[in-house]
C-alpha positions in Angstrom: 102.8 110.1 109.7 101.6 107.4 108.1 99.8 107.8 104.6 96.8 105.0 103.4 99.5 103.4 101.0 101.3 102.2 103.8 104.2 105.2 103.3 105.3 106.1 106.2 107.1 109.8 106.3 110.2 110.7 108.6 108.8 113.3 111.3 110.7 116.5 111.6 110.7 117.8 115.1 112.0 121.8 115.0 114.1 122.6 118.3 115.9 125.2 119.3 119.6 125.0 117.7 120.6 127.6 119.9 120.5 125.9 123.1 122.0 122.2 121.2 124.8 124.5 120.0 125.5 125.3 124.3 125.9 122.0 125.0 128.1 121.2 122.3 130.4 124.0 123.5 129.7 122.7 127.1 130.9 119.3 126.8 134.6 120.0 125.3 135.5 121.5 128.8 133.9 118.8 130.5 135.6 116.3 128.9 139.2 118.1 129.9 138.5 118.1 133.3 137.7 114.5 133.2 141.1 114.4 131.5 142.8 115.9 134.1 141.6 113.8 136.6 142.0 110.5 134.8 146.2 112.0 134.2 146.1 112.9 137.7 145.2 108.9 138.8 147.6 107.9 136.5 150.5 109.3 137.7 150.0 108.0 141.1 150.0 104.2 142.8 146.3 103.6 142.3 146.4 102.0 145.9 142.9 102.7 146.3 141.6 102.1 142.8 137.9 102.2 143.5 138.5 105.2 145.6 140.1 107.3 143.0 138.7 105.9 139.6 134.7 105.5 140.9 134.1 109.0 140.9 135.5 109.8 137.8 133.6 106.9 135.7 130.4 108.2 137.1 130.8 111.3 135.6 132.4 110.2 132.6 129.3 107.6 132.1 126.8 110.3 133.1 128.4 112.6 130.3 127.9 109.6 127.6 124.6 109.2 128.4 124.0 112.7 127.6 125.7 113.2 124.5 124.1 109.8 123.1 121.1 111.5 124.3 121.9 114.5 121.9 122.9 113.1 119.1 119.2 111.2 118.9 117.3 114.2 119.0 119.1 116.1 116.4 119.4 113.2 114.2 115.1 113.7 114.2 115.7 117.5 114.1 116.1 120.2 111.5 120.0 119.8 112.2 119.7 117.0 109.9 118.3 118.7 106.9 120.7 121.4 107.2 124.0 121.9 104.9 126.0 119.0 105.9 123.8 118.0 108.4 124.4 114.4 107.3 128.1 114.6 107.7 127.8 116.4 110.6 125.5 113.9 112.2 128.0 110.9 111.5 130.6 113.0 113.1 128.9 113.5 116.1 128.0 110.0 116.2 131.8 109.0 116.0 132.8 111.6 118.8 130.0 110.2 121.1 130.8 106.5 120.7 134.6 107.6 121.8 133.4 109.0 124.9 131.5 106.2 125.9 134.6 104.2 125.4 137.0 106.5 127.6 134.0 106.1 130.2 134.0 102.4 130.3 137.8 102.3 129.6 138.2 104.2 133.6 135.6 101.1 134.8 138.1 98.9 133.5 141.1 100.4 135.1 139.7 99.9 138.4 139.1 95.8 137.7 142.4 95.5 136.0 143.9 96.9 139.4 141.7 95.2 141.8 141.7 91.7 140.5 145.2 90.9 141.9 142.6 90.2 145.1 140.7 87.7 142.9 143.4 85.8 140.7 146.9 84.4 142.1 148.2 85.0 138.5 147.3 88.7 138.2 149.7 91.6 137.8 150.3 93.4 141.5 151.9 96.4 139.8 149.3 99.3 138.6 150.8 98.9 135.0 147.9 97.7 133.7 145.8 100.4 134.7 147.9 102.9 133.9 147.8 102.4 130.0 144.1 101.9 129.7 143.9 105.2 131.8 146.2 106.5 129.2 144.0 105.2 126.3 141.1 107.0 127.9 142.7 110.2 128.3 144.1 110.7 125.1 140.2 109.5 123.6 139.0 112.1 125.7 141.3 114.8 124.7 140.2 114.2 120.8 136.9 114.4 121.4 136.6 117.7 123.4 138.5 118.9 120.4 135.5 117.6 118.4 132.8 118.7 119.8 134.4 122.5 120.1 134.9 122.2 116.4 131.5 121.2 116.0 130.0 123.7 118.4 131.6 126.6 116.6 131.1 125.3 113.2 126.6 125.2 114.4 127.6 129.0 116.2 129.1 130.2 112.5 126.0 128.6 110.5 123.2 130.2 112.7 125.1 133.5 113.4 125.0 134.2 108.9 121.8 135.5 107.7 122.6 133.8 104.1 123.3 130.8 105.8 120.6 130.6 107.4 118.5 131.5 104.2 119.9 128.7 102.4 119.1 126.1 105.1 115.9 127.3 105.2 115.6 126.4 101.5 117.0 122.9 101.7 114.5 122.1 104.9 111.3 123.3 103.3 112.4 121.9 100.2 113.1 118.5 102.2 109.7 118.6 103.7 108.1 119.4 100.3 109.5 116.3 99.0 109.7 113.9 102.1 111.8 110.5 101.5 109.3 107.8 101.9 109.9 104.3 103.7 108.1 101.0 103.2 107.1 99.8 106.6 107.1 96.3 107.5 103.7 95.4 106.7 103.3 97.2 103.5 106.2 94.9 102.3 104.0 91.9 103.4 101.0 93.2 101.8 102.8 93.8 98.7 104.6 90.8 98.4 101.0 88.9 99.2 99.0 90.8 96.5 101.8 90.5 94.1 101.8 88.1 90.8 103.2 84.2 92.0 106.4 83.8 90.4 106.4 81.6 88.0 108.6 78.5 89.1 111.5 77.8 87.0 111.5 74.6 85.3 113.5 71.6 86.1 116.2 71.5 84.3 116.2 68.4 81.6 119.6 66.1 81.6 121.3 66.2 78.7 121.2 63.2 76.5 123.8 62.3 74.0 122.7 60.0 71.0 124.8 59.0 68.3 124.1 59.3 64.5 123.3 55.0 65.2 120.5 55.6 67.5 119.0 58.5 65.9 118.7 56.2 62.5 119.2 52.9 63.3 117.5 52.4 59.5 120.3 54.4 58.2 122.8 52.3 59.6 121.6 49.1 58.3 121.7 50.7 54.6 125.2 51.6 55.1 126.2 48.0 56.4 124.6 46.3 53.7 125.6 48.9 50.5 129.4 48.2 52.0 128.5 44.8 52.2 127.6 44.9 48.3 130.7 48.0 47.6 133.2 45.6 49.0 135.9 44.2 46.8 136.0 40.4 46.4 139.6 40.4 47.3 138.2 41.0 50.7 135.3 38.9 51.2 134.7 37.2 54.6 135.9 33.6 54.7 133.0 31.0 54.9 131.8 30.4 58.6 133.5 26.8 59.5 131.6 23.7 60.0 131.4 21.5 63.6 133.9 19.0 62.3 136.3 22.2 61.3 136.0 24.0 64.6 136.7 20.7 66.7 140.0 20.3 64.0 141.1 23.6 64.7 140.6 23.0 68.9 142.5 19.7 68.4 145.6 21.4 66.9 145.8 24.0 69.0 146.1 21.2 72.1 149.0 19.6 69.7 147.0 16.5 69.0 146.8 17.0 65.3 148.8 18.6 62.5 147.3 20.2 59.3 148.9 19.7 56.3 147.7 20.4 52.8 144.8 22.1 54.8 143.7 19.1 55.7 143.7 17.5 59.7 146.0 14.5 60.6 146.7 12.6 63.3 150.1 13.6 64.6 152.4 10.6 64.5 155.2 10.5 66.9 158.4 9.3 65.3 159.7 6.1 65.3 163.2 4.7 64.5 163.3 3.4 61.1 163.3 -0.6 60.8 166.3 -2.5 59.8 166.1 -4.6 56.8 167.9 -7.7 56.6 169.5 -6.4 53.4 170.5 -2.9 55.4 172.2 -4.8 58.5 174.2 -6.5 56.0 175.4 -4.0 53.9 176.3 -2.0 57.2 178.0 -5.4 58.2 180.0 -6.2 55.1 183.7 -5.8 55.5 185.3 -3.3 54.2 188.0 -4.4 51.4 191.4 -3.0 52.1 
């Protein structure tokens, strides 16, 4: 039912616990005759696969069906507001799912022995099919154990007045208090009539200034009171003039030579002259 506020509440349909707790107990022997059948294929040379595995997949699909079947309707039931009727619930949903495995494991065993007719590379022996027959049995074997132990666990509940008495209470207080669900639309609708979100806003790059660009007036005071603080041992030299600079370029190419901080023409060395007075003087002979 669904109220004008778009709440929709979960329906509770009251069936007869009684006759779900006879098919519980019925499908635990079923499933061990299925058993039996599968063991007996197994032990044997599956010559005929098809033959001897069709017949029992049938019945093990038609007994899936059934017990899928039966876990819907008492997951919409009172079963479900019961004592544990959660718990139970996923249990029987775990059971079920395992016998529609062993059903479709016996389809498989019959392409696994069939397809040596369809690939050159298959296996010819009925080894393959005898482990996923295997597999199926033993899944079939746990869950007729399950659903006996569920069967009898319903039997117990409903067979105790106080039990009964107390899930009486948690039902009517369940459907006192029903757990309401947003549908589909009512989200829409909501989410139309709602308040827009306010967009976040872009976030701003970071910029890094220095203490210079912040106060570019600032720095200038500090250049010019260190110009004025400075000691006068440490004054700038005076910028050079043209004639200076064009010295300096001169001496560094080895043209000139500076002495006395002043720029010369570099003169290249000659040998001294000899004086007439010299030459004879180095000529004079020697007295003895």
């Amino acid at each position: 039912m669904t109220h004008a506020n778009g709440r929709q509440e979960s329906t509770v349909v009251f069936i007869d616990l009684a006759e779900q707790t006879r098919f519980l107990g019925q499908v635990a022997p079923t499933l061990e005759s299925l058993r039996s059948k599968v063991e007996q294929v197994r032990a044997g040379k599956i010559a005929k696969p098809v033959r001897e595995l069709a017949p029992v997949a049938v019945r093990a699909q038609e007994l899936a069906t059934r017990c899928t079947q039966h876990l819907a309707d008492l997951s919409t039931s009172q079963y479900a507001l019961m004592k544990d009727g959660h718990e139970n619930l996923a249990e029987l949903a775990e059971v079920s799912a395992q016998v529609s495995l062993a059903a479709a494991m016996c389809t498989l065993a019959i392409h696994t022995r069939t397809e040596v007719l369809l690939y050159e590379d298959a296996d010819e022996t009925p080894q393959a099919s005898r482990r996923i027959l295997n597999d199926a049995a033993e899944r079939m074997n746990a869950s007729a154990k399950a659903y006996r132990t569920l069967a009898q666990r319903l039997s117990r509940r409903l067979a105790s007045t106080a039990a009964q008495r107390e899930d009486q209470q948690l039902i009517d207080r369940a459907l006192a208090n029903p757990p309401a669900t947003t549908t589909p639309a009512t989200a829409a609708r909501t989410a139309a009539n709602g308040p827009c979100p306010t967009p976040p806003h872009p976030a701003q790059p970071r910029q890094e200034h220095t203490d210079r660009d912040r106060h570019p007036e600032r720095d200038n005071t500090r250049r010019s009171v260190r110009h004025r603080t400075a000691p006068s041992g440490h004054r700038q030299p005076p910028a050079l003039s043209a004639a200076q600079e064009a010295a300096l370029r001169a001496a560094e190419r080895s043209e000139m030579t500076i002495t006395g901080g002043k720029p010369y023409d570099r003169i290249q060395p000659q040998a001294p002259a000899l004086t007439a007075a010299t030459s004879a003087h180095n000529h004079r002979p020697r007295s003895h």
